[in-house]
Short mmCIF file of the C-alpha atoms (twelve columns), coordinates in Angstrom:
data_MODEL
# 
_entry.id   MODEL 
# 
loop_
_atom_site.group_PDB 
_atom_site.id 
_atom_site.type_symbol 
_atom_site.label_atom_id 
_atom_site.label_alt_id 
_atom_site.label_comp_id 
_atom_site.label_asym_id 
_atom_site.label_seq_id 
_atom_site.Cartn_x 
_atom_site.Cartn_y 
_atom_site.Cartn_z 
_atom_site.pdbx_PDB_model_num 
ATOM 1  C CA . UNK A 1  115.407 99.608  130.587 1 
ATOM 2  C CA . UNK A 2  115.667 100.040 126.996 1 
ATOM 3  C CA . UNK A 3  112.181 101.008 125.556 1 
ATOM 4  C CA . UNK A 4  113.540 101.167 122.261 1 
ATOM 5  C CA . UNK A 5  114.722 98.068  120.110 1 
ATOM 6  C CA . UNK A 6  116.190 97.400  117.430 1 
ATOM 7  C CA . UNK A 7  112.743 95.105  116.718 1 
ATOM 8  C CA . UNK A 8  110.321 98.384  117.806 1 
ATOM 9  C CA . UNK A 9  112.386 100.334 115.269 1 
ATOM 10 C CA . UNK A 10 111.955 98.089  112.693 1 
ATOM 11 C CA . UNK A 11 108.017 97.812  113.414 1 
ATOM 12 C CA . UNK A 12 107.689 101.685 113.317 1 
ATOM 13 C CA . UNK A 13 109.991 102.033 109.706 1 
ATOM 14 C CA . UNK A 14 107.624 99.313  108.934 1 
ATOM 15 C CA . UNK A 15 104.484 101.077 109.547 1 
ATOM 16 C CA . UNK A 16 106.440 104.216 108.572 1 
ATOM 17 C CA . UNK A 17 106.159 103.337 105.171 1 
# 
């Protein structure tokens, strides 16, 4: 069970910046 993604990642550097 993986509860990081690649897609979650990209969400958070989205909101990141």
């Amino acid at each position: 069970m993986k509860a990081f993604t690649l897609v979650e990642l990209i969400i958070v550097l989205s909101v990141s910046i």
